[in-house]
Backbone atoms as SQL, in Angstrom:
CREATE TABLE atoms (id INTEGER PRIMARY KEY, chain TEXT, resi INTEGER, resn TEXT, atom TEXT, x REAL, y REAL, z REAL);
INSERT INTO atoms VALUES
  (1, 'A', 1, 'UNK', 'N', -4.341, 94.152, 246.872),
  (2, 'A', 1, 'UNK', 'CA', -4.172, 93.975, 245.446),
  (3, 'A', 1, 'UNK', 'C', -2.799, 94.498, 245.042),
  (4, 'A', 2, 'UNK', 'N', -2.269, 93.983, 244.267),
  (5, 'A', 2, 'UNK', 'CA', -0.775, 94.052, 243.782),
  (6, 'A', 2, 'UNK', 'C', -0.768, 95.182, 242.702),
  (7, 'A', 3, 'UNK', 'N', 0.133, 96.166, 242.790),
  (8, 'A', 3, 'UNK', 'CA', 0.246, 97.173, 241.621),
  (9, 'A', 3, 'UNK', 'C', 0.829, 96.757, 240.788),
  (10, 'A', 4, 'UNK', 'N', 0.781, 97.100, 239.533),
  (11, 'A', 4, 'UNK', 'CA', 1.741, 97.124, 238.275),
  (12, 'A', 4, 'UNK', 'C', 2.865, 96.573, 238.271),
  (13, 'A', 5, 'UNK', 'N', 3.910, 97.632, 239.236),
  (14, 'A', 5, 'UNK', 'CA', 4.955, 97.722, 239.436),
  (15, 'A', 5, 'UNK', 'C', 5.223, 96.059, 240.044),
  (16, 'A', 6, 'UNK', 'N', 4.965, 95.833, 241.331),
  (17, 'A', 6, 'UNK', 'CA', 5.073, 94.910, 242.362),
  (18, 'A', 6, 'UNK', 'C', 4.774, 93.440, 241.599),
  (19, 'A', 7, 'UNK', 'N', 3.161, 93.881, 239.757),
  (20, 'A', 7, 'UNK', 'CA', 3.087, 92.543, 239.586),
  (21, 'A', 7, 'UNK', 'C', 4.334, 92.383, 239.012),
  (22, 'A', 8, 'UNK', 'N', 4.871, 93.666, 238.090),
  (23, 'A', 8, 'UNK', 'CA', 6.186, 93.369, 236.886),
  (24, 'A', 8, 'UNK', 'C', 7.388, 92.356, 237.895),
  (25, 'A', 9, 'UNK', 'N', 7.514, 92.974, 239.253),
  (26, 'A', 9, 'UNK', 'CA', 9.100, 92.521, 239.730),
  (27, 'A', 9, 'UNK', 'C', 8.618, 90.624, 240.378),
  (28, 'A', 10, 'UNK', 'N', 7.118, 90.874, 240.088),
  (29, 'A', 10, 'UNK', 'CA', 7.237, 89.123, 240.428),
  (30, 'A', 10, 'UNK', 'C', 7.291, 88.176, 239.445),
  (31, 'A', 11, 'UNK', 'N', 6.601, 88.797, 238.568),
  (32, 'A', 11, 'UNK', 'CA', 6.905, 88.192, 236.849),
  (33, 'A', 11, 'UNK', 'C', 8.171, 88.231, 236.733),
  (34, 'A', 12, 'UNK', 'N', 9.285, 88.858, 236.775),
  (35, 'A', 12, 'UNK', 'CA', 10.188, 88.927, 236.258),
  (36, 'A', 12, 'UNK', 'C', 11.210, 88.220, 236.911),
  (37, 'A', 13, 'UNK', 'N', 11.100, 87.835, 238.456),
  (38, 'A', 13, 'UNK', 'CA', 11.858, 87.051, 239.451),
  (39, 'A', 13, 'UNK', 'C', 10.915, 85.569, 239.089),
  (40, 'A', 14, 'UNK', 'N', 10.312, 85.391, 238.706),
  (41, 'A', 14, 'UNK', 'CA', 10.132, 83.875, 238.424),
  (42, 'A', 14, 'UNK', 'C', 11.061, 83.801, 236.867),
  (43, 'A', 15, 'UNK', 'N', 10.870, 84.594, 236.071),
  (44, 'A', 15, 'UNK', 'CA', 11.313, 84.389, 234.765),
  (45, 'A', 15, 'UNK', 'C', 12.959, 84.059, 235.257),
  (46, 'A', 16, 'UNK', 'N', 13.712, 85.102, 235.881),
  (47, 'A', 16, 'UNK', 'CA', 14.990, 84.786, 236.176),
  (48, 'A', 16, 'UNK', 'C', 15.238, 83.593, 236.614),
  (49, 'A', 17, 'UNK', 'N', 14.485, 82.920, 237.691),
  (50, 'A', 17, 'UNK', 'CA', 14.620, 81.376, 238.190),
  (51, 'A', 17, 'UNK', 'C', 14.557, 80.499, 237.165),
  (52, 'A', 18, 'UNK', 'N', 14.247, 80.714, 235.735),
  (53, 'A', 18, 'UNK', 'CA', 14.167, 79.317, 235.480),
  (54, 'A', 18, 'UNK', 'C', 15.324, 79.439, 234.706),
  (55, 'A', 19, 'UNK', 'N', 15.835, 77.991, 234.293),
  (56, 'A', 19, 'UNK', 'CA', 16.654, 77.570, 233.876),
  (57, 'A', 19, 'UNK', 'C', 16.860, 76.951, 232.213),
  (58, 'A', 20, 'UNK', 'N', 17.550, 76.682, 231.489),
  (59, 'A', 20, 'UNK', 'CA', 17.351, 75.412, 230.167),
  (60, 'A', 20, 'UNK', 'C', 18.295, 74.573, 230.426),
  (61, 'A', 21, 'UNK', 'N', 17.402, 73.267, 229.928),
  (62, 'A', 21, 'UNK', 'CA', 18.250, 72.174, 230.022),
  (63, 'A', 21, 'UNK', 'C', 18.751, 71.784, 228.739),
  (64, 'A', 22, 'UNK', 'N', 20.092, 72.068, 228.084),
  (65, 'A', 22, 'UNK', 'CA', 20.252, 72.288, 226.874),
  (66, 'A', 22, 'UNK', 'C', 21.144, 70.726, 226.653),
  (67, 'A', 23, 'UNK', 'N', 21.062, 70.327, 225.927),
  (68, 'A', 23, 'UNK', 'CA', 21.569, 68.732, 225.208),
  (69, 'A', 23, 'UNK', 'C', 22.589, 68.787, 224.093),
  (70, 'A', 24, 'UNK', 'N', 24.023, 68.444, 223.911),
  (71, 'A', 24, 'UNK', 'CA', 24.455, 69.004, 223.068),
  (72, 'A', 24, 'UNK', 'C', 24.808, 67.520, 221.980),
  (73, 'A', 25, 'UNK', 'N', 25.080, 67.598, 220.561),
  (74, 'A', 25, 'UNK', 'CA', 25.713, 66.973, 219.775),
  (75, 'A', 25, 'UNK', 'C', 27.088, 66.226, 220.700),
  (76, 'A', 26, 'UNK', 'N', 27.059, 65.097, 220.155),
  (77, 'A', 26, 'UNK', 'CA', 28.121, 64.059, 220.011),
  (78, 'A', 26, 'UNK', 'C', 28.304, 62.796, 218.887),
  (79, 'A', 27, 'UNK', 'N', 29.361, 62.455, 218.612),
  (80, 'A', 27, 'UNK', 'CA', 29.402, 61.642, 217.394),
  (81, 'A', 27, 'UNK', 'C', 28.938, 59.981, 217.944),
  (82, 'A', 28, 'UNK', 'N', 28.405, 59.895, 219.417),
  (83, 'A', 28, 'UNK', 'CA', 28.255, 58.640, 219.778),
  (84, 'A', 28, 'UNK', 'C', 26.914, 57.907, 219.955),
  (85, 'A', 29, 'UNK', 'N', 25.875, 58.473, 220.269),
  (86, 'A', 29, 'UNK', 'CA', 24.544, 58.532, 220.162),
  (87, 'A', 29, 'UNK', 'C', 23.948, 58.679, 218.954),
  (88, 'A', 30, 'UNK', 'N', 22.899, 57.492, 218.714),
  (89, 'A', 30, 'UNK', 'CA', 22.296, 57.877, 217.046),
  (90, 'A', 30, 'UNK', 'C', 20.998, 58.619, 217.380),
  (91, 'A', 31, 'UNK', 'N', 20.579, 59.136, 216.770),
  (92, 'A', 31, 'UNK', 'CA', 19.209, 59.414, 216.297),
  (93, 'A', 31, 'UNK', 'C', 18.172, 59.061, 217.363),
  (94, 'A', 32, 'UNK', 'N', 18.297, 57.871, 217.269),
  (95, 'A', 32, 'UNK', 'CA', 17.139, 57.378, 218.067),
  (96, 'A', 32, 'UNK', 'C', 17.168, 57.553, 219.340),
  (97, 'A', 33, 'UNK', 'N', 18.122, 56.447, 219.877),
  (98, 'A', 33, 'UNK', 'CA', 18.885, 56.896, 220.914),
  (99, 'A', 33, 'UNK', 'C', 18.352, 58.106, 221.661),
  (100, 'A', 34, 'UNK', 'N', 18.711, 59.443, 221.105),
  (101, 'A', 34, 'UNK', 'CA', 18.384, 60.588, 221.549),
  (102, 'A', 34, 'UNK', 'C', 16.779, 61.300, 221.591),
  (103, 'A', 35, 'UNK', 'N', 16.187, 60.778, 220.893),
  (104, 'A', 35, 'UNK', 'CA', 14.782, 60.829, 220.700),
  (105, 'A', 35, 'UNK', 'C', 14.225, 60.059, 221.656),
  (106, 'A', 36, 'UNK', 'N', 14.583, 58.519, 221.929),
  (107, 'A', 36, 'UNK', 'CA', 13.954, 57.833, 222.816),
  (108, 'A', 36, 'UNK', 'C', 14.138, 58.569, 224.226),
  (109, 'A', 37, 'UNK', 'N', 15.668, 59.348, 224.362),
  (110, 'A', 37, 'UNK', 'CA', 15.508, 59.661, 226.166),
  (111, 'A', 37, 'UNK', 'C', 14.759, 60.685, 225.933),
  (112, 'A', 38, 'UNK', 'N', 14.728, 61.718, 224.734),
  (113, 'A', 38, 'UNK', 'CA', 14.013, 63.169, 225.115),
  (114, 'A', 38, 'UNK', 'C', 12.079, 62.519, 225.341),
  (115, 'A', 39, 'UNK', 'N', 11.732, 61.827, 224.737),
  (116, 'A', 39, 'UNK', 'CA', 10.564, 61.003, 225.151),
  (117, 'A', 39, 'UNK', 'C', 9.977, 60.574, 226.704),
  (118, 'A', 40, 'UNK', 'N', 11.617, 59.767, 226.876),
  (119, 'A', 40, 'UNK', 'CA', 11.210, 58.935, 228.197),
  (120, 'A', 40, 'UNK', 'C', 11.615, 60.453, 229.454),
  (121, 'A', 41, 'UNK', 'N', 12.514, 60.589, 229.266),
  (122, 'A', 41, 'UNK', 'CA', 13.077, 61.770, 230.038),
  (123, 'A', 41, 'UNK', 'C', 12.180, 63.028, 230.381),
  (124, 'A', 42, 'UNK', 'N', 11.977, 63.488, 229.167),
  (125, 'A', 42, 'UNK', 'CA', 11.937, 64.971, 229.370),
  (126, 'A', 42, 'UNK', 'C', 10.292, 64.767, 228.850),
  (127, 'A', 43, 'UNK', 'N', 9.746, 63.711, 228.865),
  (128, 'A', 43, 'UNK', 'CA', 8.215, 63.634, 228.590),
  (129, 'A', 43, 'UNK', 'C', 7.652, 64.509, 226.856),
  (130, 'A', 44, 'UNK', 'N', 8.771, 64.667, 226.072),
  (131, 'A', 44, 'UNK', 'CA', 8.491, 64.836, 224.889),
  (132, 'A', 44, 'UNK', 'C', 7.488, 64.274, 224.162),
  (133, 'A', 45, 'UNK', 'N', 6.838, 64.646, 223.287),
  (134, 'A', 45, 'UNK', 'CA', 6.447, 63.741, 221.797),
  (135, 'A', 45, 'UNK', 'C', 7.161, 63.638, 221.256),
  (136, 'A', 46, 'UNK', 'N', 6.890, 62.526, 220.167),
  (137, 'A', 46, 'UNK', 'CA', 8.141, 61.609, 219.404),
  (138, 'A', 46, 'UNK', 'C', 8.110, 62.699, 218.630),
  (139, 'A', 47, 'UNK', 'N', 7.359, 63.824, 217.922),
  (140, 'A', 47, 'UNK', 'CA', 7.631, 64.870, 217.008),
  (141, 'A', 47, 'UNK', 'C', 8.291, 66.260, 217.339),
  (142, 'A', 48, 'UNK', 'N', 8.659, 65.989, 218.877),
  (143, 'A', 48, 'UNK', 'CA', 8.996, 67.196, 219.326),
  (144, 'A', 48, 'UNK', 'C', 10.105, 66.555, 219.683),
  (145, 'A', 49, 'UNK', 'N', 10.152, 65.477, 220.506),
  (146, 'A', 49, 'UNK', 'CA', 12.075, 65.145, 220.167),
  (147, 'A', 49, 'UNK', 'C', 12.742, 64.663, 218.785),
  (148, 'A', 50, 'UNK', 'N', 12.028, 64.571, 217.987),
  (149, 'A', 50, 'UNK', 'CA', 12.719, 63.819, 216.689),
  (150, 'A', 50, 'UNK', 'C', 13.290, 65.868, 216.432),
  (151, 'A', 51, 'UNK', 'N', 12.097, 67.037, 216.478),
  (152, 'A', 51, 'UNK', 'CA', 12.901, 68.028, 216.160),
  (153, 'A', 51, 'UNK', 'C', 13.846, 68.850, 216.599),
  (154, 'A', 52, 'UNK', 'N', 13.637, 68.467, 217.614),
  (155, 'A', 52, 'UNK', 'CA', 15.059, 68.180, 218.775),
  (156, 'A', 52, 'UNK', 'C', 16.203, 67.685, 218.503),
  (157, 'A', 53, 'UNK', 'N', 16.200, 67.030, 218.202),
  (158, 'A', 53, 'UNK', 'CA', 17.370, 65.870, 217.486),
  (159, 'A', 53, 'UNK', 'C', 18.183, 66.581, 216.364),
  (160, 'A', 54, 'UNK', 'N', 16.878, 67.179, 215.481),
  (161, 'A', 54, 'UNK', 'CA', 17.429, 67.623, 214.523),
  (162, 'A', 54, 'UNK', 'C', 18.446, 69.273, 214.878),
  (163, 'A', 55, 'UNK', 'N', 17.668, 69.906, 215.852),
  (164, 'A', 55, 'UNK', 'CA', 18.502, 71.443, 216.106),
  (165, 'A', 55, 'UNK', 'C', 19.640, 70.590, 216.605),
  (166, 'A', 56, 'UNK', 'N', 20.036, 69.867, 217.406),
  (167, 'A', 56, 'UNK', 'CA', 20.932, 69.425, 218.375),
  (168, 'A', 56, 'UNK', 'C', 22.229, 68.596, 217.089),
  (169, 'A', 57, 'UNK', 'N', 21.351, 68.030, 215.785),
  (170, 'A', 57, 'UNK', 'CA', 22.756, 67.754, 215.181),
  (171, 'A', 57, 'UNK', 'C', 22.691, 68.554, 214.420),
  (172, 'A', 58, 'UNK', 'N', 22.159, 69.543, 213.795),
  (173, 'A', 58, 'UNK', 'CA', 22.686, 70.692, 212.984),
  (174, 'A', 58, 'UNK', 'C', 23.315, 72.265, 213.558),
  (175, 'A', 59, 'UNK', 'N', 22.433, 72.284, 214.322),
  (176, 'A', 59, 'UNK', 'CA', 23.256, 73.466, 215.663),
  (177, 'A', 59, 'UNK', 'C', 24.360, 73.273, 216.142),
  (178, 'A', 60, 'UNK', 'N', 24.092, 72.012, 217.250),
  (179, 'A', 60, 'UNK', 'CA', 25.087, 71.575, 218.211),
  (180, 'A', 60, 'UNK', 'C', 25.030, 71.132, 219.684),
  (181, 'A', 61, 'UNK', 'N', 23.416, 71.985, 219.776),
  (182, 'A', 61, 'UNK', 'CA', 22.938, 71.818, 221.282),
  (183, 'A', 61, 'UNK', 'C', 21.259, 72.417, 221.047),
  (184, 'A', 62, 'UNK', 'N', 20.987, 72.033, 221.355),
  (185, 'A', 62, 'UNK', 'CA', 19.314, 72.543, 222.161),
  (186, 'A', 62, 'UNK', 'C', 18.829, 72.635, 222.767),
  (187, 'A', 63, 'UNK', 'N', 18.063, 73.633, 223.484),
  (188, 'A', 63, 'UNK', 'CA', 17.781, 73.862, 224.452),
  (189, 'A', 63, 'UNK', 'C', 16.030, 72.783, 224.614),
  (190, 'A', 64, 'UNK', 'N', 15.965, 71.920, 225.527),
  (191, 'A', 64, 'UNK', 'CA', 14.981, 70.266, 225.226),
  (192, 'A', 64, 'UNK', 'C', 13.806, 70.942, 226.294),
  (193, 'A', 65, 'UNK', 'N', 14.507, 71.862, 227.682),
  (194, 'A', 65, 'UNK', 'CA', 13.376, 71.780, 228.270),
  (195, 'A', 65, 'UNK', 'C', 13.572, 73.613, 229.404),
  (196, 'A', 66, 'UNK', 'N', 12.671, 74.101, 229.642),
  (197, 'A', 66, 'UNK', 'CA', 12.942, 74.849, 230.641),
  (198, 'A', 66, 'UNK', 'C', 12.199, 74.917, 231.851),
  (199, 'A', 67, 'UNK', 'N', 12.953, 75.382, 233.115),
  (200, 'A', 67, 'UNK', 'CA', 11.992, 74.826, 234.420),
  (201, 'A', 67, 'UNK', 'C', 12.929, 75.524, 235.509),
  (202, 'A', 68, 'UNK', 'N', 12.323, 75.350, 236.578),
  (203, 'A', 68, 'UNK', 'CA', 13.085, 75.739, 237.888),
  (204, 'A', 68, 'UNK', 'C', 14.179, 74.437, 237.729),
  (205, 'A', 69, 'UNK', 'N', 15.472, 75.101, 238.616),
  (206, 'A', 69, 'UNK', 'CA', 16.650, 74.007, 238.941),
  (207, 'A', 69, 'UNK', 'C', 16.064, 72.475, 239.399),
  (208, 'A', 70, 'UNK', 'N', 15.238, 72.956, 240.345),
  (209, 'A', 70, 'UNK', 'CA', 15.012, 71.420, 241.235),
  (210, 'A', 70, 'UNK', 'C', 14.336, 70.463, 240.178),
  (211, 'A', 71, 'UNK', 'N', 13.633, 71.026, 238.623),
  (212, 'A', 71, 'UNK', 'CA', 12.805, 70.271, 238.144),
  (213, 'A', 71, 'UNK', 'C', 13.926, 69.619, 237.127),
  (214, 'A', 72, 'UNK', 'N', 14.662, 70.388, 236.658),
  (215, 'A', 72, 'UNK', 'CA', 15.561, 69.878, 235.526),
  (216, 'A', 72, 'UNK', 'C', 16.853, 68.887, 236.211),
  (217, 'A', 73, 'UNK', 'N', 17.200, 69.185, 237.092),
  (218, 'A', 73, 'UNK', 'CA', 18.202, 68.613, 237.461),
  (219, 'A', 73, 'UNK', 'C', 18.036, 66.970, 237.595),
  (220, 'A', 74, 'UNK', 'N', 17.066, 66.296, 237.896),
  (221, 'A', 74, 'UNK', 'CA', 17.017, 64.585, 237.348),
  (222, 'A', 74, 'UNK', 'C', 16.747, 64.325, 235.978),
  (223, 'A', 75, 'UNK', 'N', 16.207, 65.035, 235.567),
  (224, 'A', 75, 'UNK', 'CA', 16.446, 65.000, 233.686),
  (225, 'A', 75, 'UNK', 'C', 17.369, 65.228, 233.292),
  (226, 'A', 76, 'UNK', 'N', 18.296, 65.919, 234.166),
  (227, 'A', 76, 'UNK', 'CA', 19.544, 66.182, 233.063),
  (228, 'A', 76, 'UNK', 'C', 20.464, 64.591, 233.968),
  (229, 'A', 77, 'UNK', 'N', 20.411, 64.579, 234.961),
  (230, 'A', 77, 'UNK', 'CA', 20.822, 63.402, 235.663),
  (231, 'A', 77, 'UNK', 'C', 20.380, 61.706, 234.491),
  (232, 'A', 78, 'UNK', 'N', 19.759, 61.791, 234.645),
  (233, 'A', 78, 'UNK', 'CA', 18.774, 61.148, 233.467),
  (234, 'A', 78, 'UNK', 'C', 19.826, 60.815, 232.501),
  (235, 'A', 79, 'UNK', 'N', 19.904, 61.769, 231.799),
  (236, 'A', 79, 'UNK', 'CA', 20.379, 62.035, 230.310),
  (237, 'A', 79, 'UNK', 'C', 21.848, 61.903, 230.467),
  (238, 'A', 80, 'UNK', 'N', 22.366, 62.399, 231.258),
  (239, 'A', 80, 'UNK', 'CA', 23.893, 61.833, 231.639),
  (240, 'A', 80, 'UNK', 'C', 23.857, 60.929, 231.661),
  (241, 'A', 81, 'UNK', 'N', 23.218, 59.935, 232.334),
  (242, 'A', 81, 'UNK', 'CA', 23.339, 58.203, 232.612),
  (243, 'A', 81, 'UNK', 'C', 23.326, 57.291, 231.385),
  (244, 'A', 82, 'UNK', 'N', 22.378, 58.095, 230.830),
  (245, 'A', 82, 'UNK', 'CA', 22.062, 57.360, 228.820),
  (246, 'A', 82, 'UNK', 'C', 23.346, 57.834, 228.065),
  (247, 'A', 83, 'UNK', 'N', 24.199, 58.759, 229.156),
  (248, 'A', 83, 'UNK', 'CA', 25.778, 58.897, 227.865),
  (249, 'A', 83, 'UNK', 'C', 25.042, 60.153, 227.057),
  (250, 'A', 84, 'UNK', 'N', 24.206, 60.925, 227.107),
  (251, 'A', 84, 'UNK', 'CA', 23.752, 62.174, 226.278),
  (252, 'A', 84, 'UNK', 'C', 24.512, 63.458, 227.014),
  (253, 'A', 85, 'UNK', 'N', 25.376, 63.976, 226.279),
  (254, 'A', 85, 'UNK', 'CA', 25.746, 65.399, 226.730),
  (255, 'A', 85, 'UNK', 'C', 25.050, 66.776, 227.298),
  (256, 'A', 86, 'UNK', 'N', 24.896, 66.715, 228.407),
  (257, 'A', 86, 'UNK', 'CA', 23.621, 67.607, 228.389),
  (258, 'A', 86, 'UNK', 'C', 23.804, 68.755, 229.883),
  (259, 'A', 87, 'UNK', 'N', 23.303, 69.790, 230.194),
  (260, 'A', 87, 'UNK', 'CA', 23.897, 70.666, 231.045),
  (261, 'A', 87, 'UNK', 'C', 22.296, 71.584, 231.456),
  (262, 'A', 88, 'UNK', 'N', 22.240, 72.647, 232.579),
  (263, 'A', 88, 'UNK', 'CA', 21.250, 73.195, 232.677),
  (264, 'A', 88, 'UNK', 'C', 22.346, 74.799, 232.920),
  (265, 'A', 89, 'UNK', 'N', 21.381, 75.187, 232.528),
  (266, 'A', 89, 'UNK', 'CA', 22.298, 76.605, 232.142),
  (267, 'A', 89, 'UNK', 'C', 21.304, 77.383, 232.468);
């Protein structure tokens, strides 16, 4: 059985592994556009990427999804290809 201690440092080494896949504003993509890939892409609801949309043009960027590297990295592949600005950080 795992102590305290031993569970905290495994909780906390998964937390470090993951990543965000953050999407930023551009003046070239509308609305939709960006809603439709966070949908098809990142397996959104249309109410959770439409509010997406919205941090991303009033912010500048949003953070759309978080995950280990290996999971984000064809979504963000993805989203590059549709011309969406987007990075995993």
């Amino acid at each position: 059985m795992l102590t305290e201690v031993e569970f905290d440092e495994l909780v906390l080494e998964a937390l470090v592994d993951q990543k965000d896949l953050i999407v930023y504003n551009d003046d070239v993509n509308t609305f939709d556009t960006v809603i439709e890939a966070l949908v098809k892409v990142c397996d959104h609801n249309p109410i959770q990427a439409e509010q997406c949309t919205w941090i991303i043009h009033h912010n500048g960027k949003c953070q759309v999804k978080r995950g280990e590297y290996e999971r984000l990295e064809p979504m963000c592949t993805a989203l590059l290809d549709r011309g969406i600005s987007a990075t995993i950080e």
